[in-house]
N, C-alpha and C positions, 0 to 999 in steps of 0.2 A: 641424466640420472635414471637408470632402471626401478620400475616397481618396487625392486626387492629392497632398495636403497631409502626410497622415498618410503617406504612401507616402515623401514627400518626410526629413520631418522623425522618422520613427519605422520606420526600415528593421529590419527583425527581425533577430536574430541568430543563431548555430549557439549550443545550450544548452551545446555543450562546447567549443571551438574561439575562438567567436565571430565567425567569419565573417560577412560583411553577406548575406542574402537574397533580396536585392530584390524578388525573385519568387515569394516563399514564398505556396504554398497556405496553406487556413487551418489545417489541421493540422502542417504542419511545421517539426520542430524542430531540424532536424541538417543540415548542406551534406553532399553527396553521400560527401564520406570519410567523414565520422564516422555518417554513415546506415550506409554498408559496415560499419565497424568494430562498431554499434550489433549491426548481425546478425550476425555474428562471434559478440558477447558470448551472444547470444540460443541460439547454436548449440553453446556450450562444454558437454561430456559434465559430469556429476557423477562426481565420482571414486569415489564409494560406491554410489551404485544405475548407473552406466552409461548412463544416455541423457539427452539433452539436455535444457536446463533447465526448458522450457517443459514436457517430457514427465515430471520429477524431482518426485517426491512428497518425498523426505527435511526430515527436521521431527527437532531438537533430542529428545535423550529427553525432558526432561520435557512433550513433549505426544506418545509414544505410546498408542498406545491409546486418547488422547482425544478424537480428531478424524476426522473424514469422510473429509477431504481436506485437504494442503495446495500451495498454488500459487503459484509466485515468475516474475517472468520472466527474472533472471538471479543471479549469485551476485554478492556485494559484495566485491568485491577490485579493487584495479585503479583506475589513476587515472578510466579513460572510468565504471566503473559509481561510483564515490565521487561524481564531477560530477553526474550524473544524477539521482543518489539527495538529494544535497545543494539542489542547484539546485531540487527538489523542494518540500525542506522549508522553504526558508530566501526562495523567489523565488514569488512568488503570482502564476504567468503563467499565463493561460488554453492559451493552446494545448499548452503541455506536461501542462497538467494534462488536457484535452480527448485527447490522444494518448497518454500511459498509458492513460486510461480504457476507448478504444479494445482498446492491446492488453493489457488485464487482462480487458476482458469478453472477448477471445476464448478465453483462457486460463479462466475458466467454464465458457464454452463445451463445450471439449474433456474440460476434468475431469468436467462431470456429464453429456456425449452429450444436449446441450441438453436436457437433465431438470431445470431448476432453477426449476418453477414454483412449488416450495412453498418456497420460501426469502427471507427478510428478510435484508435490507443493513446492518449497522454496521458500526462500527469502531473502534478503541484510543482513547480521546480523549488528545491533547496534554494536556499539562504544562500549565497555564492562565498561569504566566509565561510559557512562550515562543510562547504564543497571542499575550499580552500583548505582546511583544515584534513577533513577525514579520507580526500582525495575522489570521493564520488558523491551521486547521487542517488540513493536507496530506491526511492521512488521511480528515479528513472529508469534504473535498472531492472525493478519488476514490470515496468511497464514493458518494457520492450521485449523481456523475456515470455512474459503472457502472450503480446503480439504477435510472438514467433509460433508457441504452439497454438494459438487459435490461428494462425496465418492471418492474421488483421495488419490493413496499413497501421504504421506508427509512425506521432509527430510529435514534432518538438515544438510545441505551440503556445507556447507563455512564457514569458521572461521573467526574471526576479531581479529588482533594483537591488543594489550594493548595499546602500547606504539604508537599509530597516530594522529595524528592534527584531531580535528572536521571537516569534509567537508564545514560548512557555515562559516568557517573564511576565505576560503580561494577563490582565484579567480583560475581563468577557467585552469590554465596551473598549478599551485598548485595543485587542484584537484585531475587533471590526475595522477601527479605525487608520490600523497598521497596512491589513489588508488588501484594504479600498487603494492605499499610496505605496502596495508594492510588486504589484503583478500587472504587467501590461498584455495585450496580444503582441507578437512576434509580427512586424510589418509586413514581413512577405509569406503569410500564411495564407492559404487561401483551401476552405474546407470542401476536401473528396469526397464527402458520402453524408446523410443528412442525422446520422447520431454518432456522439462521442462516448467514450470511457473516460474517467480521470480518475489515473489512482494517486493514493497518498496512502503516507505509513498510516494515519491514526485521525479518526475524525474526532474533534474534542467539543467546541463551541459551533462548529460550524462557517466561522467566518472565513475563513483563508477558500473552501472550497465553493462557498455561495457566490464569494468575487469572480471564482473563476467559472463556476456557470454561466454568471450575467456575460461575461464576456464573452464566451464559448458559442451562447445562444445570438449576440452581438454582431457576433462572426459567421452566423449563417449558420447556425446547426438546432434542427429541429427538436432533437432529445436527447440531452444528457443525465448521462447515470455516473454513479460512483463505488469504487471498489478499490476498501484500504483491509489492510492488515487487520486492524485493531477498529473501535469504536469503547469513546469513553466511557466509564458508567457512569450515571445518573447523579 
């Protein structure tokens, strides 16, 4: 099918809005207000360290201490960041996944003062039902798409048992609990370079990405950092 066709019959949409396109470059996701509002989100202070999200290291106690770095690009509250974050998990579209990826590597970027040549790409893997279900893995797919434009190895480095409770049913001590009995190391891993990345869509309580640290650092890697989409609020 030609452009003209696909132009015709497959006009893009606003990811939050749903505004028609027509003109969308190939990276864009948002009609011009919700682009404004998008930066808006991106610009909002954290209320506990004070500067903007993108500059906001804050990370759950339970991963003090145990991490490099962490990096969100905005906080999850709010109908415009809930859409985003959902539309995410739940809609397998390139160009929104293509455009996070974008601005999550710049967000590297700044956090390691482009120093991130010694670092490997993973990520939290999905639930394997709701892999099952929505046909991919959100996470995985930013990971590897960041990987590509920072040219970093990328691994498939943690497993997720079948058989575990979804993490948002469950409350803070649950979590933990869930956590600890659903992510393994992958046996035949064996770590290339002496720091990781691990992304995930949405850091909430911190449990699911604290498991995968311990294991991470387990496995022979010196310093892991983390870089998700979103970060709960407070």
């Amino acid at each position: 099918m030609n452009n003209f066709w696909k132009g015709l019959f497959f006009v893009r949409k606003c990811v939050v809005c749903g505004k028609a396109l027509p003109d969308a470059g190939e990276n864009t996701v948002f009609c011009a207000d919700c682009f404004r509002n998008y930066r808006k989100l991106r610009a909002d202070v954290c209320a506990h360290c004070g500067k903007t999200e993108n500059a906001c290291r804050c990370v759950p106690k339970k991963l003090w201490g145990k991490i490099g770095f962490s990096a969100h690009l905005f906080t999850f509250y709010g109908p415009l960041s809930r859409t985003i974050v959902y539309t995410a998990k739940l809609r397998n579209l390139p160009y929104l996944q293509r455009f996070l990826a974008h601005e999550l590597s710049d967000l590297i970027r700044e956090a390691t003062r482009d120093d991130f040549s010694d670092f490997t790409v993973t990520f939290a893997p999905r639930n394997p039902r709701r892999v099952a279900v929505c046909g991919f893995d959100q996470a995985e797919v930013l990971a590897r798409l960041t990987a590509e434009r920072l040219h970093l190895p990328f691994a498939r480095m943690f497993r997720h048992t079948y058989f575990s409770s979804l993490q948002k049913r469950l409350n803070a001590a649950e979590r933990e609990i869930n956590a600890n009995n659903s992510y393994f190391l992958r046996e035949d891993f064996v770590p290339q370079t002496k720091k990781l990345l691990i992304f995930d869509d949405v850091i909430t309580t911190g449990s699911t990405l604290s498991t995968l640290v311990s294991l991470a650092k387990l496995a022979g890697f010196r310093e892991v950092s983390i870089v998700c989409i979103a970060k709960a609020s407070a």
